[in-house]
C-alpha positions as CSV (number, residue, x, y, z in Angstrom):
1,X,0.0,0.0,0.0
2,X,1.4,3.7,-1.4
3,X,2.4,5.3,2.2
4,X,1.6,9.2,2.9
5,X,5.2,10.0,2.0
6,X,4.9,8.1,-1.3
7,X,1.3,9.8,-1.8
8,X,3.0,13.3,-1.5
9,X,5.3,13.2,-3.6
10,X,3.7,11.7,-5.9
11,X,1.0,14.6,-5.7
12,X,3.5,17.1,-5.7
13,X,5.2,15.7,-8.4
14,X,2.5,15.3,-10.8
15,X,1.3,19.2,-9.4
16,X,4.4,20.5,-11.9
17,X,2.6,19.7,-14.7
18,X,0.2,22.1,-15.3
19,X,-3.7,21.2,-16.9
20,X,-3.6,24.7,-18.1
21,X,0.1,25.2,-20.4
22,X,-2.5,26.7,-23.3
23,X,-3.7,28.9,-20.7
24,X,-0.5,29.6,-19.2
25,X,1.4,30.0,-22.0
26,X,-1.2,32.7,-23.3
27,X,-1.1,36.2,-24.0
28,X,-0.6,38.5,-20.7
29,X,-3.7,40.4,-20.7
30,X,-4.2,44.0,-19.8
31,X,-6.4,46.8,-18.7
32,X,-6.2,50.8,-18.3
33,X,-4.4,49.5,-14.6
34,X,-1.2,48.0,-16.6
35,X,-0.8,43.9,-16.6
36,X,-3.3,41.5,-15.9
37,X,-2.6,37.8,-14.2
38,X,-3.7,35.0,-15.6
39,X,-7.5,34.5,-15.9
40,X,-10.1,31.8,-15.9
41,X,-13.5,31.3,-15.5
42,X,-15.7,31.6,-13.0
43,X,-19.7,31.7,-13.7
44,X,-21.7,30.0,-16.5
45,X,-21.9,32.8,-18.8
46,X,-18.1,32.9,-19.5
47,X,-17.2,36.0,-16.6
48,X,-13.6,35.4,-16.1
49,X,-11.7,36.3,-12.7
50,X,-7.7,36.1,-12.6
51,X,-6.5,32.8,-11.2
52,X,-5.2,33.9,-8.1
53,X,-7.9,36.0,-5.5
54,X,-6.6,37.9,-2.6
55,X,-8.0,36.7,0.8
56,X,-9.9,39.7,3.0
57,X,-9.1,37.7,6.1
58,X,-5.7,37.9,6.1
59,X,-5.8,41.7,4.9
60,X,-7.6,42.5,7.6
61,X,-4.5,41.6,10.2
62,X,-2.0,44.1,9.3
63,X,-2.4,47.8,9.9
64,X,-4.1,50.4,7.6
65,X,-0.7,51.6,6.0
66,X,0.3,48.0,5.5
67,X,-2.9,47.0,4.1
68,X,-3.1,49.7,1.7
69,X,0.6,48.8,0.3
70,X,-0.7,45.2,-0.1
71,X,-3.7,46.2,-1.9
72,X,-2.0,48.3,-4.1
73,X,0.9,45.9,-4.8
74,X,-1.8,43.7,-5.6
75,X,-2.9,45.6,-7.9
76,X,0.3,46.4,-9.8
77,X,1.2,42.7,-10.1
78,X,-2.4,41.9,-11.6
79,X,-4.9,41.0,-9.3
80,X,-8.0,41.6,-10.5
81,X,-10.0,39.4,-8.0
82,X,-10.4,40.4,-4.0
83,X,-11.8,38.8,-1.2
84,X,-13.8,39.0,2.0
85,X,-16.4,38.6,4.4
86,X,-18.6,40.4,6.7
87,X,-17.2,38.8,9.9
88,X,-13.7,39.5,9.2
89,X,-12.3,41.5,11.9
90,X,-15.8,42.6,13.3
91,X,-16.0,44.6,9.5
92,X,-12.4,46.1,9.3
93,X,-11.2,43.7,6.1
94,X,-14.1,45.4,4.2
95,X,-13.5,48.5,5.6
96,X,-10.4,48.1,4.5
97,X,-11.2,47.5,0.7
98,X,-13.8,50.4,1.3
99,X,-10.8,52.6,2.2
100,X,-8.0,51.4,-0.5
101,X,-9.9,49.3,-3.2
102,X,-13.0,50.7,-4.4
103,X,-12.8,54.3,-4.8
104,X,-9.4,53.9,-7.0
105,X,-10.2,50.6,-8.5
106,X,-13.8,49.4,-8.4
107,X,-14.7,49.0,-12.5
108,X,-11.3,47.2,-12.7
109,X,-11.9,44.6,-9.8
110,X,-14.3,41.1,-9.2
111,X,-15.1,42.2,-5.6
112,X,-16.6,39.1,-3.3
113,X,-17.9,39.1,0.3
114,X,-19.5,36.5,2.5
115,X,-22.3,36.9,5.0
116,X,-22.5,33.6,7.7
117,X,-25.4,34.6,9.3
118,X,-28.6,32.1,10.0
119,X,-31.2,34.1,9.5
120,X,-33.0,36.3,6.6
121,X,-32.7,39.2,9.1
122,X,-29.3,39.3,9.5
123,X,-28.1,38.2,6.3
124,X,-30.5,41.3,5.0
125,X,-28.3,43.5,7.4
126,X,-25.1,42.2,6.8
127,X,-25.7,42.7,3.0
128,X,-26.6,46.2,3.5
129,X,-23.4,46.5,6.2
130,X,-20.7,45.2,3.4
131,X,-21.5,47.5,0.4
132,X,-21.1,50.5,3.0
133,X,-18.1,49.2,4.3
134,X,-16.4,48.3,0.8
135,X,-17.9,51.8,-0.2
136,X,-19.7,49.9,-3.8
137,X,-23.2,49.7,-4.8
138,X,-23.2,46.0,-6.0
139,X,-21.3,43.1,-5.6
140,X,-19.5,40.7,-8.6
141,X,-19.8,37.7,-5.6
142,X,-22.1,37.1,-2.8
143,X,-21.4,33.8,-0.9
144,X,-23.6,32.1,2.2
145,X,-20.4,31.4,4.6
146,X,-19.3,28.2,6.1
147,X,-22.0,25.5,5.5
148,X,-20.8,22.8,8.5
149,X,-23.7,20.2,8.7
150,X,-26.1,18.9,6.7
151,X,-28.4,20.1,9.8
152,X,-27.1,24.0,9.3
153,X,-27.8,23.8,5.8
154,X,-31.6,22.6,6.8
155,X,-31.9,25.1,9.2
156,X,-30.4,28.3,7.5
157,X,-32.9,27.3,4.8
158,X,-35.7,27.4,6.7
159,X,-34.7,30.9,8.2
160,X,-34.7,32.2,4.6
161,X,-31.2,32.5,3.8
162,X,-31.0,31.3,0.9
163,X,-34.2,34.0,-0.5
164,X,-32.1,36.5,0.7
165,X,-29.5,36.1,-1.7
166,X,-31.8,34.9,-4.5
167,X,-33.2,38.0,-4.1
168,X,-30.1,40.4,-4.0
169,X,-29.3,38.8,-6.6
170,X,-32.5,39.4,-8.7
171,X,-32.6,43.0,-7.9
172,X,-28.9,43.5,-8.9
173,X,-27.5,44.2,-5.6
174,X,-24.9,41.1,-6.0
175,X,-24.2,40.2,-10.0
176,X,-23.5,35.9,-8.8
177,X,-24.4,34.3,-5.7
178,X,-22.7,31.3,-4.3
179,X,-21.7,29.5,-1.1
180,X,-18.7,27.8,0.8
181,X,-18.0,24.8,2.8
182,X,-14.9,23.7,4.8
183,X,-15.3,21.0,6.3
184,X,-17.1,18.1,5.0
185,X,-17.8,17.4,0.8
186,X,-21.0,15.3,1.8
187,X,-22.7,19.2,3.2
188,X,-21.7,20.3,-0.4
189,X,-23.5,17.2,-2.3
190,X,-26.4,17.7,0.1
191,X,-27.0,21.4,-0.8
192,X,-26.8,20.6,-4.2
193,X,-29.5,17.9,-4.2
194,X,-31.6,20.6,-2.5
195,X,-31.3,23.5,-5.2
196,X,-31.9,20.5,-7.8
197,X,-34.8,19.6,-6.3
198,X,-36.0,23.4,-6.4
199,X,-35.1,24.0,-9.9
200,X,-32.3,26.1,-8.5
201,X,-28.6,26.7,-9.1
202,X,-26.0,28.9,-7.7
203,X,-23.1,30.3,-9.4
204,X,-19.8,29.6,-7.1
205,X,-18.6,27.1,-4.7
206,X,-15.9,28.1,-2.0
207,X,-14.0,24.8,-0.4
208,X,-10.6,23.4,1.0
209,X,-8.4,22.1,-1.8
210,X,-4.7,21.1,-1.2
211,X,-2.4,18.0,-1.6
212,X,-3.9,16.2,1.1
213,X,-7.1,16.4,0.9
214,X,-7.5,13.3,-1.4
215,X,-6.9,11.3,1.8
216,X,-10.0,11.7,3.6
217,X,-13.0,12.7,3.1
218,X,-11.8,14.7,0.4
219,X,-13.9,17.5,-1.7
220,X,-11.4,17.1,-4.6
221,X,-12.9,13.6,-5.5
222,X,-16.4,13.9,-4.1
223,X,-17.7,17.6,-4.5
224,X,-15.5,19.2,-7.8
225,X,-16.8,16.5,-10.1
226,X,-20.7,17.2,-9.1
227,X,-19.7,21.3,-9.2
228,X,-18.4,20.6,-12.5
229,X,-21.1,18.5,-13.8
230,X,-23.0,21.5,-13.1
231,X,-21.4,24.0,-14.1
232,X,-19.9,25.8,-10.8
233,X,-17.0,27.8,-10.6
234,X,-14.9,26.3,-7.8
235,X,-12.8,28.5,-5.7
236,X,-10.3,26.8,-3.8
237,X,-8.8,27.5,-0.6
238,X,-7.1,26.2,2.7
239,X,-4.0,25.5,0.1
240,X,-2.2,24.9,2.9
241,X,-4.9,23.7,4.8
242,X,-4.7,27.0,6.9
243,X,-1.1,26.5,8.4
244,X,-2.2,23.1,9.7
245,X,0.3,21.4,7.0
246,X,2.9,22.8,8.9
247,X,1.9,21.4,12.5
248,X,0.1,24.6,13.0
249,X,-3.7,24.6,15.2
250,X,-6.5,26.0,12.9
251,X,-10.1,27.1,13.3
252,X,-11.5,22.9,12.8
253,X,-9.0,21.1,14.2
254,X,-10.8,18.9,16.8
255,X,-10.7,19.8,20.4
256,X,-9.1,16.1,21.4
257,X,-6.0,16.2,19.0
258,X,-3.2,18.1,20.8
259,X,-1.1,20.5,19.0
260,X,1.8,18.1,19.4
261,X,-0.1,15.5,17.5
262,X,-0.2,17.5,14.6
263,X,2.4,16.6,12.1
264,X,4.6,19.3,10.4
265,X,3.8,17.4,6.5
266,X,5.7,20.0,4.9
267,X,8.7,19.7,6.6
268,X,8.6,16.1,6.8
269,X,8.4,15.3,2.8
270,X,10.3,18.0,1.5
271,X,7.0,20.1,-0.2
272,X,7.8,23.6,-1.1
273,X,4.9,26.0,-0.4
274,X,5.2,26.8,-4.1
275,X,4.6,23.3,-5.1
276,X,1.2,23.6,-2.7
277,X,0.2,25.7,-4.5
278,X,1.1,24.1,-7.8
279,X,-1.0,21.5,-7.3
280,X,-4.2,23.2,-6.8
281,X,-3.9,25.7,-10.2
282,X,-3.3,22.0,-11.4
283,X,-6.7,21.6,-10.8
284,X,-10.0,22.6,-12.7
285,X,-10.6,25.5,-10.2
286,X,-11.7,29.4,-11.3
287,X,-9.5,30.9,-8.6
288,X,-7.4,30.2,-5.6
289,X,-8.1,32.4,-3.0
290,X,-4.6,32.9,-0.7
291,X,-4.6,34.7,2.6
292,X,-1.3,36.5,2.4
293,X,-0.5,39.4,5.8
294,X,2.5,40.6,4.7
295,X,3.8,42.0,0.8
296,X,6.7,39.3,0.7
297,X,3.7,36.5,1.3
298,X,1.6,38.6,-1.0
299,X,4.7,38.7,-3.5
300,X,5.5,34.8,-3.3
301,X,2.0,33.8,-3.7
302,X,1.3,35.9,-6.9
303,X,5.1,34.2,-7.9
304,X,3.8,30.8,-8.3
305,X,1.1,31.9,-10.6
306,X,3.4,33.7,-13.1
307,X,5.8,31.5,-13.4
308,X,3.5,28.6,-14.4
309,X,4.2,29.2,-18.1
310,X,7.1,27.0,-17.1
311,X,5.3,23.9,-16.3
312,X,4.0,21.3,-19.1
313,X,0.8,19.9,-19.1
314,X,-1.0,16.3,-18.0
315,X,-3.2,14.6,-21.1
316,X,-6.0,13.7,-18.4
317,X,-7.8,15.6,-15.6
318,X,-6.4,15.6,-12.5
319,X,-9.1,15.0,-10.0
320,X,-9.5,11.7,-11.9
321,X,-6.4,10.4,-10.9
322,X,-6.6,9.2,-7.5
């Protein structure tokens, strides 16, 4: 039996090769802001994002000055696609955006926010709350945040959630709706079989997508081929499973596993963070959406998306072959 070490490398390995050389070997697009990164789709209709999507959580950390840097170094390297979410940093990641992003850049960017309330009430309110705060009078993205059970999806249903953003959409407040999950595919399947059985889609799915994730209960081989099948744009994140890759605690890491227990994978097999990343633009995704708190993280990230022109390409799809 292929041990984790073997599975690794292996992964990491076949990462290199890139689904996308036609893509990656294209024409550097532009706008009126100079260079543009790499873009792929994201929605039905053919709307096309750049590959790699600044995270709001992380902006948020860092102070106003440094945030501003970051966002504008974001923008000079080509990022045309930004993040966030209501309850990042009690509003300040929007704020942020509000501050720096939209009143320089607004007709330029794909702006996306998340609202994780569970209730039509407060989604309504934080809906109104994120295009004050980001300073915009529409949204390209509107996501319902962090699906966890099969029960929460059941019960923000019946609290009208989900008419909430059918509705923003309709009246042009958001231009795509979607939704993300982080920690079990099966929640994904099960939403999906509910907007079938309405007659409904969404636009977007938000999940965890990194080298191990094939392992166990993984959304790479369970959830992407439905979200495909149907036409989703798939936006991955937790490429490095939030830091917990590198022995690090994260926001689901079960109570009874002591830090200690956590094992430091990318120091053990000899992964680079690049090649993390690799691996996931080696997937069928629309975007990968990296946290980064600092400009030399923000600079590294953006790195392994330029310098995919150098990688060659697999004849089959990836998620097919585990």
């Amino acid at each position: 039996m292929e041990t984790r070490r073997e599975f690794l490398k292996k992964t990491s390995a076949i990462s290199a090769m890139s689904l996308f050389s036609g893509w990656a070997m294209a024409k550097t697009p532009t706008d009126k802001l100079g260079k543009v990164l790499p873009m792929r789709q994201i929605t039905r209709n053919g709307e096309k994002t750049t590959a790699f999507c600044m995270g709001g959580y992380h902006t948020g950390i860092p102070e106003e000055g440094e945030a501003e840097r970051m966002i504008e170094r974001a923008i000079e390297l080509g990022v045309r696609f930004f993040d966030n979410a209501r309850v990042y940093h009690r509003g300040r990641s929007e704020e942020y955006y509000g501050r720096f992003l939209t009143p320089k850049y607004r007709e330029q960017v794909f702006i996306m926010t998340k609202s994780a309330s569970r209730n039509a009430a407060d989604v309504r309110k934080d809906l109104d709350l994120s295009l004050s705060a980001m300073k915009t009078d529409y949204l390209d993205l509107w996501q319902i945040h962090t699906f966890t059970t099969k029960e929460d999806v059941d019960n923000r249903l019946n609290e009208g959630v989900l008419d909430v953003f059918l509705e923003a959409k309709e009246k042009g407040k958001t231009r795509y709706i979607g939704f993300t999950s982080h920690q079990n595919p099966s929640t994904i399947l099960y939403f999906l079989d509910i907007l079938k059985q309405r007659g409904l889609e969404m636009d977007t799915c938000q999940m965890p997508l990194n080298v191990c994730d094939p392992n166990f209960e993984s959304f790479q081989l369970h959830a992407m081929p439905a979200l495909l099948d149907r036409g989703y744009g798939v936006l991955a994140m937790k490429t490095m499973a939030g830091g917990s890759m590198m022995g690090k605690r994260i926001d689901t890491t079960p109570a009874e596993i002591a830090t200690e227990d956590i094992p430091d994978v990318v120091g053990k097999t000899g992964v680079t963070y690049a090649q993390l990343h690799q691996y996931v633009y080696a997937l069928p995704i629309s975007s990968l959406v990296s946290g980064c708190d600092t400009l030399q993280k923000l600079e590294e990230n953006i790195a392994v998306l330029q310098n995919l022109k150098k990688l060659k390409s697999l004849r089959f799809p990836l998620w097919r072959a585990f």
